[in-house]
C-alpha positions as CSV (number, residue, x, y, z in Angstrom):
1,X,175.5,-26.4,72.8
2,X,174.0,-24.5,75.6
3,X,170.8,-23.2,75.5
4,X,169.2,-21.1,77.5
5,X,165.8,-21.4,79.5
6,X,163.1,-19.3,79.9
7,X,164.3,-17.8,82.8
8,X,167.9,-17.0,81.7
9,X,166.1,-14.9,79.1
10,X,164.2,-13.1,81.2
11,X,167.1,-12.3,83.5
12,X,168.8,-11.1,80.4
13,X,166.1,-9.1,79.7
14,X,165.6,-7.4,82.9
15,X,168.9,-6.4,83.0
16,X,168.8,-5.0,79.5
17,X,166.1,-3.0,80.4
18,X,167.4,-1.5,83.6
19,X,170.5,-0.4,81.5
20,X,168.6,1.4,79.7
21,X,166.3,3.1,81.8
22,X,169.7,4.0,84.5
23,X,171.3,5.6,80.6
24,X,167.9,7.0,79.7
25,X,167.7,9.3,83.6
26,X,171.7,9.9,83.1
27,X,170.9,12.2,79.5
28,X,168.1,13.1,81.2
29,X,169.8,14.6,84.3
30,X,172.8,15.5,82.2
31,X,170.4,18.2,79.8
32,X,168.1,19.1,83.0
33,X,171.6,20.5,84.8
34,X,172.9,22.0,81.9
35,X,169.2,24.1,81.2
36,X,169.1,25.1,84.6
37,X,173.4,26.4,84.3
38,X,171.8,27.8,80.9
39,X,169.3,30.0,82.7
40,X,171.2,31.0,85.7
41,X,172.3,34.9,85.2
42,X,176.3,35.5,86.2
43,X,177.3,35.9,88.9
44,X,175.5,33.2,90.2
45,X,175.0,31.0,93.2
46,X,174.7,27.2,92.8
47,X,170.7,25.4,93.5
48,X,170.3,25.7,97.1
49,X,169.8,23.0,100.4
50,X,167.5,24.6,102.4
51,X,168.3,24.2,105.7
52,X,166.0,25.6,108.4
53,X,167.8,26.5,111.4
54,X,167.0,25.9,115.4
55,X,165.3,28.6,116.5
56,X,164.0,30.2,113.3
57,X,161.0,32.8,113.8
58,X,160.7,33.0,110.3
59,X,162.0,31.4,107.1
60,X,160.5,32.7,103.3
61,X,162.1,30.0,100.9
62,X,160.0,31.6,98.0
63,X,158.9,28.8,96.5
64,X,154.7,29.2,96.8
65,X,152.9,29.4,93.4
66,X,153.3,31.7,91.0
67,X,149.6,32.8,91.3
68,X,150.0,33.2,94.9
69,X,149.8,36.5,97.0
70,X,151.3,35.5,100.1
71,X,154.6,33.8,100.5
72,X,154.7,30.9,102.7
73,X,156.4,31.1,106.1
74,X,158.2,27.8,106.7
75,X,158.8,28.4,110.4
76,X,156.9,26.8,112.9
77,X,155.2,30.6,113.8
78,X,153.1,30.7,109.9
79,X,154.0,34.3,109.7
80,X,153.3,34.9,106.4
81,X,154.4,37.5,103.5
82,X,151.7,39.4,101.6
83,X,152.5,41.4,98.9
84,X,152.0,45.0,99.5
85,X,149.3,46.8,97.0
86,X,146.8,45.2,94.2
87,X,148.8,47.0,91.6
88,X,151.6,44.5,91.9
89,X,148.7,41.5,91.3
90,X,148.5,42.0,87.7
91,X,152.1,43.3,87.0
92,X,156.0,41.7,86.8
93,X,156.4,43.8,89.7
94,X,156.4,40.4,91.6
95,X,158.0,37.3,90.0
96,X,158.9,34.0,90.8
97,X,162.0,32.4,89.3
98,X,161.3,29.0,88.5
99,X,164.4,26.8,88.8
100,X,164.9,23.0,89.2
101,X,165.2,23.4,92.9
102,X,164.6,27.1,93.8
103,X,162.4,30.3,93.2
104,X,163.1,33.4,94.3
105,X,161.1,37.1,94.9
106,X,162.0,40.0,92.3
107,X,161.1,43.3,93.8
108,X,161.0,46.6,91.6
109,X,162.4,49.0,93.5
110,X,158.8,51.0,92.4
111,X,156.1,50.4,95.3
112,X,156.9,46.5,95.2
113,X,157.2,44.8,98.3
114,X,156.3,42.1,100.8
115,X,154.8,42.4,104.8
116,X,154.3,40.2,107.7
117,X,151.6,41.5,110.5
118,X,152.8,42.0,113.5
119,X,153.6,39.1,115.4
120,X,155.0,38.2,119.3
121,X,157.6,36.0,118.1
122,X,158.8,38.7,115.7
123,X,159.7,41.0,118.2
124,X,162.5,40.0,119.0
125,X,164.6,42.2,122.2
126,X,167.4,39.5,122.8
127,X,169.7,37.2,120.8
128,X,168.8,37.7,116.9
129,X,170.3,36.6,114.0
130,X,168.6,38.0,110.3
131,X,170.4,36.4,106.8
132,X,169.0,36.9,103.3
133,X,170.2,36.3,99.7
134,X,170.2,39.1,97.9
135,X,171.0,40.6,94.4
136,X,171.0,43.5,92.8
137,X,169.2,43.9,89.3
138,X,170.5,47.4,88.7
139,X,173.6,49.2,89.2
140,X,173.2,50.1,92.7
141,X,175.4,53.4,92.4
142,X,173.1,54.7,90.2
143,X,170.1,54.4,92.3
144,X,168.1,57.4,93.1
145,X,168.9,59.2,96.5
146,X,165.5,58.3,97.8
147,X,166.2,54.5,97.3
148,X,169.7,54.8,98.2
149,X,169.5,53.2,101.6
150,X,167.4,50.4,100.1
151,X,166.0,48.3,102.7
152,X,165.9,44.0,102.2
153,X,164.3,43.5,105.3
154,X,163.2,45.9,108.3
155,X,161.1,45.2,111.4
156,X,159.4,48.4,112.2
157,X,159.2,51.5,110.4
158,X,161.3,54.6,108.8
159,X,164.8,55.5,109.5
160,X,164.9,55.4,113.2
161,X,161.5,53.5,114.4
162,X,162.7,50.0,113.8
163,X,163.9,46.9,115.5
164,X,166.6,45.5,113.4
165,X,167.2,45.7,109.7
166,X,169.5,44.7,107.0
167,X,170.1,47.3,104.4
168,X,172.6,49.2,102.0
169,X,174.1,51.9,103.7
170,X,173.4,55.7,103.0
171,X,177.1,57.2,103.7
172,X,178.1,57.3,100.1
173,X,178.2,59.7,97.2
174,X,176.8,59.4,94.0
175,X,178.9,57.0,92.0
176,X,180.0,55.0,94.7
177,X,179.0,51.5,95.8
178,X,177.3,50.9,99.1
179,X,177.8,48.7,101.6
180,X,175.5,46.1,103.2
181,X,174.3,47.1,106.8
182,X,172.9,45.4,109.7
183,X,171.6,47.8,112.2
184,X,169.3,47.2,115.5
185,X,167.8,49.4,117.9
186,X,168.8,48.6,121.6
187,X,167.5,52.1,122.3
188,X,166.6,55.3,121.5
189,X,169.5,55.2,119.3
190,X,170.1,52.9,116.0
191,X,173.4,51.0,115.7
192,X,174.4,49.8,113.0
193,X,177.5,47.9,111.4
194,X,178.7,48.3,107.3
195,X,180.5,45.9,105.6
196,X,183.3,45.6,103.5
197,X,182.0,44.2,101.0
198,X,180.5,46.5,98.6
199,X,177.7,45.2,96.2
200,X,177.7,45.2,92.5
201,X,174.8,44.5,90.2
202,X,173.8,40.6,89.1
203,X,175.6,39.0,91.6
204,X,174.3,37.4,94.7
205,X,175.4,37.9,98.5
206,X,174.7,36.1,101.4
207,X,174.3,38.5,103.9
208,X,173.8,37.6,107.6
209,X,173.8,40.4,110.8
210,X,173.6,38.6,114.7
211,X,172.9,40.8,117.9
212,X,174.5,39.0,121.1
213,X,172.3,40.6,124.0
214,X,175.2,39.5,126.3
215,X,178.5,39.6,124.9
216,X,179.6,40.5,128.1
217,X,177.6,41.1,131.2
218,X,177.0,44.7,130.6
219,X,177.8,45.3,126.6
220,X,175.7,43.6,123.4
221,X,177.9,43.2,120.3
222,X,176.4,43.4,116.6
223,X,178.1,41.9,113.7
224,X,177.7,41.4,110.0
225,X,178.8,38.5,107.6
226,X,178.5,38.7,103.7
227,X,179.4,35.3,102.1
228,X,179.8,33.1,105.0
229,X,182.8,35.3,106.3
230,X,182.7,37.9,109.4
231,X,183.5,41.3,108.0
232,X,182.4,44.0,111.1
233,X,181.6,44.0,114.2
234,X,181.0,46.4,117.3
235,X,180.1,46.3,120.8
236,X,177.5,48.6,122.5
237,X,176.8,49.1,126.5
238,X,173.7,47.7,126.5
239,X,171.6,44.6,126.0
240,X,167.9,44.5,125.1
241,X,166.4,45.8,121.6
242,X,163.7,47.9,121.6
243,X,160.4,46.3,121.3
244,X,158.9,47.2,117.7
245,X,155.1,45.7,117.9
246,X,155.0,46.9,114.2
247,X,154.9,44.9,110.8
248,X,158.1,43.3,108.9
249,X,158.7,44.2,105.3
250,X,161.5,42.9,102.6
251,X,162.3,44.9,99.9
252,X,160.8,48.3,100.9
253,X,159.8,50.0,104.6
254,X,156.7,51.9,105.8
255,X,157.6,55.1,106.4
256,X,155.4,56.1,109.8
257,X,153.4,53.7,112.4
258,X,150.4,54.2,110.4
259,X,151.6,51.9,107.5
260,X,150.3,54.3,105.2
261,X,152.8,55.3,103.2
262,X,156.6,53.2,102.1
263,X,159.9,54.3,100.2
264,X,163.8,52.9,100.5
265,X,162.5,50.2,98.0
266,X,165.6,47.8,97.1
267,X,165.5,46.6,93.1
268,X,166.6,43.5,92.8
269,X,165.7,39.5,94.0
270,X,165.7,38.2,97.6
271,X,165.5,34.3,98.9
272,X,165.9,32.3,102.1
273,X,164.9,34.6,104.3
274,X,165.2,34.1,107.8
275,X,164.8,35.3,110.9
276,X,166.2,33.5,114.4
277,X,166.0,34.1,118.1
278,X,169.6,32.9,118.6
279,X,172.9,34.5,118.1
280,X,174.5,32.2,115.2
281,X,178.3,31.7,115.8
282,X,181.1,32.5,113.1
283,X,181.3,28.6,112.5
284,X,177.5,28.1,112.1
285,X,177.5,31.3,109.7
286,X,180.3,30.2,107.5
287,X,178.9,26.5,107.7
288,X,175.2,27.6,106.9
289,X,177.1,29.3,103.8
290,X,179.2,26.3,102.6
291,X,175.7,23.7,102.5
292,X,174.1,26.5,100.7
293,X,176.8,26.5,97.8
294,X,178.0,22.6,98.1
């Protein structure tokens, strides 16, 4: 009869023990994933791998403390989000999602938004590239006419004063869906892209609009994705963008240079938020996209 030593029991031990520990984290990681499907809202996009792109001026991923005012700039420039009145301080007006591996901003579409001060590496005149997540927490057809251009983000201020923005566009009746825009300012005049895609409430979009400076020697060209995949695009006879030395905003605009006063205030949540100095090609949109949701 064999019998084992001291030793062979211990082996037998271990390995007991590490059985159980590798079916203990298994249950574990089986009910963690199936609380977080549980609390996702439809619609919904799968927990996201950040990836900060080359050249990124600015990247929000959302994820500072609940407590906090600012929001955390994860670019090497530490341009920073603050929140935009006290009011919002002591109110849901400004929420944090918190998900195994991602928060997001809720804005209220009342007063609620965020602002970065002005910044060099934020005004941009040549190659750009802006993307968001975004989703709507109302019906957007029935938003008010005042908020019915409702702005994610916007460098600048009002309707006509800004450097680039991404918003929904204005060109539609009462009971009709919007469409995303992307719209920069090579000059005196705004230009501006829609897509096809038109938005509907609790889902989210992955919207991304690029400005190539020189698409050809003498013209810039300006296109917007939604959802990894190139939907407009248009070419304009010129090349630089209008310096804007004023402040950034997401969810909301200021309204004059002052900064006094805001409106076009989007209701709904925003998350990775970036801004880059490079034109992003078709295949490093739709490829950004893809990790996002993989």
């Amino acid at each position: 009869m064999n019998i084992l030593s001291e030793d062979g029991l211990s082996q037998i031990a271990a390995i007991v023990i590490i059985l159980v520990l590798v079916l203990g984290l298994a249950i574990v990681g089986s009910v963690s994933f199936l609380g977080y499907a549980n609390k996702l809202p439809s619609g919904n996009i799968l927990p996201f791998s950040r990836q900060i792109p080359p050249g990124a001026l600015v990247y929000y991923g959302f994820d500072d403390d609940r407590s906090s005012t600012v929001a955390k700039d994860l670019s090497p420039y530490d341009n920073d989000a603050r929140l935009s009145g006290a009011q919002l301080l002591n109110s849901p007006l400004w929420r944090e999602y918190e998900y195994p591996s991602d928060r997001w901003v809720s804005v209220s579409g009342q007063n609620s938004l965020l602002w970065v001060p002005s910044s060099p590496s934020l005004n941009v005149t040549q190659n750009l590239t802006v993307e968001a997540w975004v989703k709507w927490n109302v019906d957007p057809t029935s938003v008010t006419v005042a908020n019915r251009q409702s702005v994610v983000l916007e460098k600048g201020y009002g309707d006509s004063a800004y450097q680039y923005r991404i918003a929904h566009s204005n060109n539609y009746a009462a009971g009709q869906s919007p469409y995303f825009t992307f719209s920069v300012r090579p000059n005196v005049t705004v230009r501006s892209v829609n897509s096809l895609t038109q938005p509907k409430k609790g889902i989210w979009y992955y919207v991304v609009g690029t400005w190539n400076s020189r698409y050809t020697a003498t013209n810039g060209r300006i296109s917007i994705y939604v959802n990894g995949k190139p939907e407009r695009s248009a070419n304009y006879a010129t090349s630089s963008l209008y310096p804007s030395p004023s402040r950034l905003t997401i969810g909301g605009q200021y309204t004059t240079a002052a900064m006094t006063t805001t409106s076009r205030f989007f209701n709904g949540e925003i998350d990775e938020v970036a801004i880059i100095g490079r034109t992003l090609s078709p295949a490093e949109v739709q490829a950004r996209y893809n990790r996002y949701i993989s």
